[in-house]
Structures are given as structure tokens and as C-alpha cells.
N, C-alpha and C positions, 0 to 999 in steps of 0.2 A: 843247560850248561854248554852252551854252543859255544865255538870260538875257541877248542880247548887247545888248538894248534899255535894261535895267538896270545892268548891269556894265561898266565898262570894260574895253580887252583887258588889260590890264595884268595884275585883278583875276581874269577868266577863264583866262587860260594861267598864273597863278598857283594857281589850282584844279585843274586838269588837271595840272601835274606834282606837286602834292600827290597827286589822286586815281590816278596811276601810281605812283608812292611805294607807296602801301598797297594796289595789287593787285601790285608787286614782292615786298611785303613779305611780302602773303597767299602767295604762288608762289614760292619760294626757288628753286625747281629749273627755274623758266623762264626762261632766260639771253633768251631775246628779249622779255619781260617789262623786263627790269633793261639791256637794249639800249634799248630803246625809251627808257628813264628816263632814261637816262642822255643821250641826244640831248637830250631836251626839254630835260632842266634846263642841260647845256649852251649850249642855244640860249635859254633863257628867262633871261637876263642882264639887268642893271643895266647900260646901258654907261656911268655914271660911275664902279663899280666898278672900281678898281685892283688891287685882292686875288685875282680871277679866283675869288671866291668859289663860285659855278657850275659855272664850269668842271673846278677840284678837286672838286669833288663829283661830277661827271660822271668821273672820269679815275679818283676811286677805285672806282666803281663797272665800269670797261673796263678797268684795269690787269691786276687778278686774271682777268679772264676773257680777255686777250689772251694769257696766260700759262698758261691750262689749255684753251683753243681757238683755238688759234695761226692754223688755218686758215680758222678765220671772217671771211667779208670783210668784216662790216658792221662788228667792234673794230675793226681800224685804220681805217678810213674816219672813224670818228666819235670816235675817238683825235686823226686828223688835224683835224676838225674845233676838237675842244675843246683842242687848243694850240696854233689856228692863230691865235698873238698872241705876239708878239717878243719877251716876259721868259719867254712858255711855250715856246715854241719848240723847245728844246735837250731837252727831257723828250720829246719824239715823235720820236726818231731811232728807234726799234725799229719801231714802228709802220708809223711810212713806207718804210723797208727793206722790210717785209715785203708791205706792202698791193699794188705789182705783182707782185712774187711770186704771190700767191694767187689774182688774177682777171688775168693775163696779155692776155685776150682784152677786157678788157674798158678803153674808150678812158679812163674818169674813174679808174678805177684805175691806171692807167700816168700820169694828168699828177696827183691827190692828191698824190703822195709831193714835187711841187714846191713845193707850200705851206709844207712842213718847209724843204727845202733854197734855199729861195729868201734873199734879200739880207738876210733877219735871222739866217742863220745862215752868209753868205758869212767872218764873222769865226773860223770852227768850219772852215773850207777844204772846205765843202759845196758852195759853186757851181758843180762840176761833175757834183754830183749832183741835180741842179735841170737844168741844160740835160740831162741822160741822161733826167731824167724827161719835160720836156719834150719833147726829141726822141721819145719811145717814143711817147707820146699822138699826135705829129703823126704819124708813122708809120703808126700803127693806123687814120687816118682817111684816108689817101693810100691803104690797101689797103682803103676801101670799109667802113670799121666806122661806122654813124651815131651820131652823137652832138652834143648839143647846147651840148660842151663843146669842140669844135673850138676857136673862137676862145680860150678858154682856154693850149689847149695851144699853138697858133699864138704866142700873144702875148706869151708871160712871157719 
């Protein structure tokens, strides 16, 4: 992110998930290459954007690979991440099913899957799988797991 004297951030994290693009694109066989891509430009959004244009981008990039590395924690985490927006919502029920599944022991993994089933998809009869997540995260931290997402799972 050089240049940060000249460039605006907007202009620099615009450069950076470009220049991830094209060592994705160099590395086809680096799934944590096309991970990493796929966060940033998830996260490097327009937020006046309504098309979640980003984010689809990001989601075709982690769909195929939640589907051929199902036990990979960091797809559904950042699966959860890039549909965690209430017209995307209803596309991450795999994801979130899955992601305490795969790191059990782990406290952000047990309250993620709440972000899916929370109040934008209590119309889909998920809000009881939103308090199960939440309960599990608060659990995990009652037996002593540190995490700085306590109050997360505490709260929802």
C-alpha cells in the first residue's frame, strides 16, 4: 500500500485487490491466493452499491472452492462474511451450516454461522439456528476459550 501520501485509500485498496487478481490469476492452483482475493474484494466495496457487485464477485470466487474443500475454514468464514447483507443472506445457508462444523473448538466459528441465521433470515424459520449458534460461541467461552468475540456471541 505504498504511495499512501499520494493516493487516496480508496485508490490504494483498489490497487491491491487488482494486484491479488493477477497473482490469483498467475497461481490457479493456489486456493489461498484466490482466498485471500476473494476477502479483499469482498471487503473493498462501494457501500452505496446495491448490486453487492463485490461481493458476487467475491462468492464466485469461494462457491467452487467450498464445494471441492468443503473442510476448509477460511470458505465458509469469508462465504459468511461476503453475504452478510440481507438480500444476500439466504445464498449462505451452506456455508454457515458448515463453518462450526469444521472448527468446533474454535469460539468465532461457533457464533459466524449467527450472522446467516440472524433476524434477516428469521422469515426462512432460521432463528433458532442463530440462538444454537449463539449459544455454542457463549459456551465455548464459559469453558475458558479466549476470544475477542465474546461480546458478540453474548449479545445477539
Amino acid at each position: 500500500m505504498r504511495d499512501h501520501e499520494a493516493r487516496d485509500y480508496r485508490t490504494r485498496v483498489q490497487a491491491f485487490e487488482e494486484g491479488l487478481g493477477r497473482v490469483a490469476a498467475d497461481n490457479p492452483e493456489d486456493m489461498e491466493v484466490a482466498i485471500l482475493h476473494a476477502l479483499v474484494t469482498s471487503a473493498n466495496f462501494d457501500p452505496a452499491d446495491r448490486t453487492y457487485v463485490n461481493q458476487l464477485l467475491a462468492a464466485e470466487i469461494l462457491e467452487p472452492l467450498l464445494a471441492s474443500h468443503p473442510d476448509h475454514p477460511g470458505v465458509p468464514h469469508y462465504l459468511i462474511h461476503t453475504y452478510d447483507y440481507p438480500p444476500l443472506a439466504k445464498q449462505d445457508l451452506e456455508a454457515a451450516g458448515r463453518y462450526a462444523e469444521i472448527a468446533p473448538g474454535a469460539v468465532h466459528a461457533l457464533h459466524m454461522p449467527s450472522h446467516t441465521f440472524t433476524s434477516r433470515c428469521s422469515r426462512c424459520s432460521l432463528s433458532h439456528r442463530r440462538s444454537q449458534s449463539d449459544h455454542s460461541g457463549t459456551s465455548a467461552v464459559r469453558r475458558g476459550y479466549p476470544t475477542h468475540h465474546q461480546s458478540q456471541s453474548v449479545g445477539h
